[in-house]
MARDO-372239 format. One record per residue: z, x, y of N, C-alpha, C, O in turn. Coordinates in nm, 2 decimals. Example, Ala and Ser with C-alpha at 12.3 -4.5 7.8 and 13.67 -1.06 7.14 Angstrom:
[pt [0.78 1.32 -0.57] [0.78 1.23 -0.45] [0.78 1.32 -0.33] [0.85 1.42 -0.33]] [pt [0.71 1.28 -0.22] [0.71 1.37 -0.11] [0.79 1.29 0.00] [0.80 1.34 0.11]] 
END
This chain:
[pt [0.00 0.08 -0.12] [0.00 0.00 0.00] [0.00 0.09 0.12] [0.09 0.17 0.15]] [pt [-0.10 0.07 0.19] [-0.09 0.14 0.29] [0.01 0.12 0.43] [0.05 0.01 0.45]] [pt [0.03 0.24 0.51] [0.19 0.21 0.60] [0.11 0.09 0.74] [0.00 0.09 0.79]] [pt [0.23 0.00 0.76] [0.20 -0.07 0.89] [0.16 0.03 1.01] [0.19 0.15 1.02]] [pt [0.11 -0.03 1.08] [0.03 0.00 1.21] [0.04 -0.06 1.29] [0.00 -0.18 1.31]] [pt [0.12 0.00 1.38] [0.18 -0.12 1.52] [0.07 -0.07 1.66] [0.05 0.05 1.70]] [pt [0.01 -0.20 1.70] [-0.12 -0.18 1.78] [-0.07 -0.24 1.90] [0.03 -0.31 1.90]] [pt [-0.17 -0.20 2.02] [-0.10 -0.28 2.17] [-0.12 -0.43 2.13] [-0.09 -0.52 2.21]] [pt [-0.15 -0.46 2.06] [-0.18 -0.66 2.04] [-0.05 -0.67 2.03] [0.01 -0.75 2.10]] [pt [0.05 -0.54 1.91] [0.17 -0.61 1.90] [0.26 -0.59 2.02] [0.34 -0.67 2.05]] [pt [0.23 -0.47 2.08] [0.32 -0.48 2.23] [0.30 -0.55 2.31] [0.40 -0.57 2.39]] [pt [0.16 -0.62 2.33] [0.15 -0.69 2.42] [0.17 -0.84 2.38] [0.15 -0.93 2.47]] [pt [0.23 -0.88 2.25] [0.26 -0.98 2.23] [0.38 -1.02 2.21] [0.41 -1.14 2.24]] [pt [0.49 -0.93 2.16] [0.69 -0.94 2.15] [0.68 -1.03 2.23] [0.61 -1.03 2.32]] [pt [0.78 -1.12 2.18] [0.87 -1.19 2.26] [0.99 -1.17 2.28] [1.05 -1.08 2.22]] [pt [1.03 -1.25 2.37] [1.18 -1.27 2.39] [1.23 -1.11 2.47] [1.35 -1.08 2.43]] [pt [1.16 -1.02 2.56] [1.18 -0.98 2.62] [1.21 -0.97 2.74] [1.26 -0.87 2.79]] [pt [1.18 -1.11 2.80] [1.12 -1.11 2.96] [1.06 -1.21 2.98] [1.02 -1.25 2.87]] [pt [1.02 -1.30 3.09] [0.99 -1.43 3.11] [0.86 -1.43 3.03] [0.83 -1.53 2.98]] [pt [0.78 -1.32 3.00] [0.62 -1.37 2.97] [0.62 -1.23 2.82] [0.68 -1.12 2.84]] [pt [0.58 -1.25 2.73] [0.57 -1.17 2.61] [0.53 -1.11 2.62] [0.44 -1.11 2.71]] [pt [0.55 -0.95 2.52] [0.47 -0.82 2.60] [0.61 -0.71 2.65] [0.70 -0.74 2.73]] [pt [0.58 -0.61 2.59] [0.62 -0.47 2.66] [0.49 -0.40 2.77] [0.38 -0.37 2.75]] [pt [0.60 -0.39 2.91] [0.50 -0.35 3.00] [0.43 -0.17 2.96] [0.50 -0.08 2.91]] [pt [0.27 -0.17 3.03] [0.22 -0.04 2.94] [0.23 0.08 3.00] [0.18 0.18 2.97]] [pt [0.32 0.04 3.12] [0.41 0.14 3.24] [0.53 0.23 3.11] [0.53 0.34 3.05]] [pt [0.61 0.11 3.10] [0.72 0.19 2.99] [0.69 0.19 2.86] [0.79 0.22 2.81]] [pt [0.61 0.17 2.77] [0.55 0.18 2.66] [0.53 0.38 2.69] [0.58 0.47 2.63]] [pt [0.41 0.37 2.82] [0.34 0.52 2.82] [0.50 0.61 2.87] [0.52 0.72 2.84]] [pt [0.59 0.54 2.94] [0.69 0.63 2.96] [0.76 0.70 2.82] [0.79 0.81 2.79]] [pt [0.77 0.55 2.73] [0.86 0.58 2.60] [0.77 0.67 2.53] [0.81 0.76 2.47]] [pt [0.64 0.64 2.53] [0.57 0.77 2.41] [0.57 0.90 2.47] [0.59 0.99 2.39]] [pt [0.56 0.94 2.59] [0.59 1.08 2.68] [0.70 1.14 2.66] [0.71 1.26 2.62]] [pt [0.80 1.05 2.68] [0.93 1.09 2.62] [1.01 1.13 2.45] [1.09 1.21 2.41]] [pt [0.92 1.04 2.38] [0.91 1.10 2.23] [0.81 1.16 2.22] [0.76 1.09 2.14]] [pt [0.72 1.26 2.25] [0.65 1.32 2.25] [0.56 1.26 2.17] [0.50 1.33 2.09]] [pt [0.55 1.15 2.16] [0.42 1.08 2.07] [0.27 1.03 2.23] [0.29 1.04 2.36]] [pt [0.15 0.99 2.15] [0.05 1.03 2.23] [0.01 0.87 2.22] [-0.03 0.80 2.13]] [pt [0.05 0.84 2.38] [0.00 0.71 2.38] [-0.10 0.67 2.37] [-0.12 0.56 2.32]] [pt [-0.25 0.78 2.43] [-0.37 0.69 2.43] [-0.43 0.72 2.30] [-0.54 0.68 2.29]] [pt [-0.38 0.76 2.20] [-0.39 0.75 2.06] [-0.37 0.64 1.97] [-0.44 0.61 1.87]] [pt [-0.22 0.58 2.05] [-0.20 0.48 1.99] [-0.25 0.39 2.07] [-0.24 0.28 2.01]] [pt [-0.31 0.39 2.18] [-0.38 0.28 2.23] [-0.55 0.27 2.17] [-0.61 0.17 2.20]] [pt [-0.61 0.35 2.11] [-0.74 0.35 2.02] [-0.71 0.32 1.90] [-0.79 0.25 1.84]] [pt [-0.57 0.36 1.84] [-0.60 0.32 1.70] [-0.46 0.30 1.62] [-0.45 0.30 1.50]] [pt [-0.35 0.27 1.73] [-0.24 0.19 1.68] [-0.12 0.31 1.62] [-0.18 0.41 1.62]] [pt [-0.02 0.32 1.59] [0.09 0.42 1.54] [0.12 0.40 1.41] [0.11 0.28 1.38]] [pt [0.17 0.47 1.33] [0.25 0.42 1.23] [0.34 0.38 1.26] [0.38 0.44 1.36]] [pt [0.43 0.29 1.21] [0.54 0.22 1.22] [0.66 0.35 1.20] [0.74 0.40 1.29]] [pt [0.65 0.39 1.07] [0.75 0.51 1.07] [0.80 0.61 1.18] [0.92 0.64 1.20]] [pt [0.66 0.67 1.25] [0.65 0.74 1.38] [0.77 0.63 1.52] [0.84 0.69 1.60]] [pt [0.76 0.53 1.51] [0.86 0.45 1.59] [1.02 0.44 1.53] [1.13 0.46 1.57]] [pt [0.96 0.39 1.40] [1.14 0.40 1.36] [1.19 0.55 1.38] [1.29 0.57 1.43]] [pt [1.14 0.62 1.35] [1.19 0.76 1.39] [1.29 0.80 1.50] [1.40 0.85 1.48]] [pt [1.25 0.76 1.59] [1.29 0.72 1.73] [1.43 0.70 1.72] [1.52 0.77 1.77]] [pt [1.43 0.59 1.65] [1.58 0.50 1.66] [1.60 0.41 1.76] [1.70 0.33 1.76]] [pt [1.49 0.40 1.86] [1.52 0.38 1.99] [1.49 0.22 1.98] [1.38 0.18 1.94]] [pt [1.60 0.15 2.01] [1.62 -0.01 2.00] [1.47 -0.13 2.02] [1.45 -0.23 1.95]] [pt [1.41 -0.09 2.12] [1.29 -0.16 2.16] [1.22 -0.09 2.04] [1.21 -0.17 1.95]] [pt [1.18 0.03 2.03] [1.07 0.02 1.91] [1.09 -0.01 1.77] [0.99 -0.03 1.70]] [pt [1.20 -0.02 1.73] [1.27 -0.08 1.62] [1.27 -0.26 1.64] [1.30 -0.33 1.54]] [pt [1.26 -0.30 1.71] [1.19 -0.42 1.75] [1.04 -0.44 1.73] [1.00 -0.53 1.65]] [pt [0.99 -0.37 1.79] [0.82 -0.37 1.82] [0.78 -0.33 1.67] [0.66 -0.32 1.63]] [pt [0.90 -0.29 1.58] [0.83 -0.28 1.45] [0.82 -0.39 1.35] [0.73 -0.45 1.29]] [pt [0.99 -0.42 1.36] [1.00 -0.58 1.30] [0.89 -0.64 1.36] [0.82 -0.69 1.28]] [pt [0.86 -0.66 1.49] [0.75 -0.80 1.52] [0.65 -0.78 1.46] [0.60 -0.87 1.38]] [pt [0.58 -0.62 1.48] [0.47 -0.62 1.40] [0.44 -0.64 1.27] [0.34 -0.69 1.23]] [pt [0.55 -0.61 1.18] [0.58 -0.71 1.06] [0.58 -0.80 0.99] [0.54 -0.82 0.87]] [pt [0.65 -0.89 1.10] [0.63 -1.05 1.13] [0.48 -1.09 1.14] [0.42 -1.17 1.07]] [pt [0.43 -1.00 1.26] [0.29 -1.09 1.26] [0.20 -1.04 1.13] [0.13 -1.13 1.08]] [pt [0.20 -0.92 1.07] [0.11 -0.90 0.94] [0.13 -0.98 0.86] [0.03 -1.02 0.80]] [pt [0.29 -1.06 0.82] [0.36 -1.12 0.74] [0.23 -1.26 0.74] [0.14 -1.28 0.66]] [pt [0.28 -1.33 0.86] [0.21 -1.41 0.91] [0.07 -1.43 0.88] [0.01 -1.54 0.86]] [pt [0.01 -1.32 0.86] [-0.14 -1.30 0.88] [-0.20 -1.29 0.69] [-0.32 -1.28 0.65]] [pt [-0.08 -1.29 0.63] [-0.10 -1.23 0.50] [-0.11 -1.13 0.44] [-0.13 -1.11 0.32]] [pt [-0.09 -1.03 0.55] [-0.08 -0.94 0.50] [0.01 -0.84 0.42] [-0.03 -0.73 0.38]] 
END
């Protein structure tokens, strides 16, 4: 089984953040700079999920479960 792939569809879709769904791609590019991960990479072709949990860091441990959720959803 190949590993999940969390893409901007899924950032830009989270809920329950903020009046309107969506992590903004101001702090998204701040949080990958800071974990030395490569945002416009993951904006062409999405991250592994692992590379986020790694982190530990609460929002992306979120943004993984959703993406989850929505493959779940999707059948995948």
């Amino acid at each position: 089984m190949a590993e999940l792939s969390v893409t901007t569809a899924h950032l830009r879709s989270i809920p329950g953040f903020g009046r309107k769904p969506g992590f903004c791609a101001a702090g998204a590019r701040a949080f990958f700079k800071s974990h030395g991960l490569d945002y416009q990479a993951f904006a062409r072709e999405g991250i592994p999920a692992s590379k986020l949990e790694a982190t530990g860091d609460g929002l992306a441990l979120a943004l993984v479960a959703w993406a989850r959720e929505c493959e779940a959803a999707d059948g995948r």
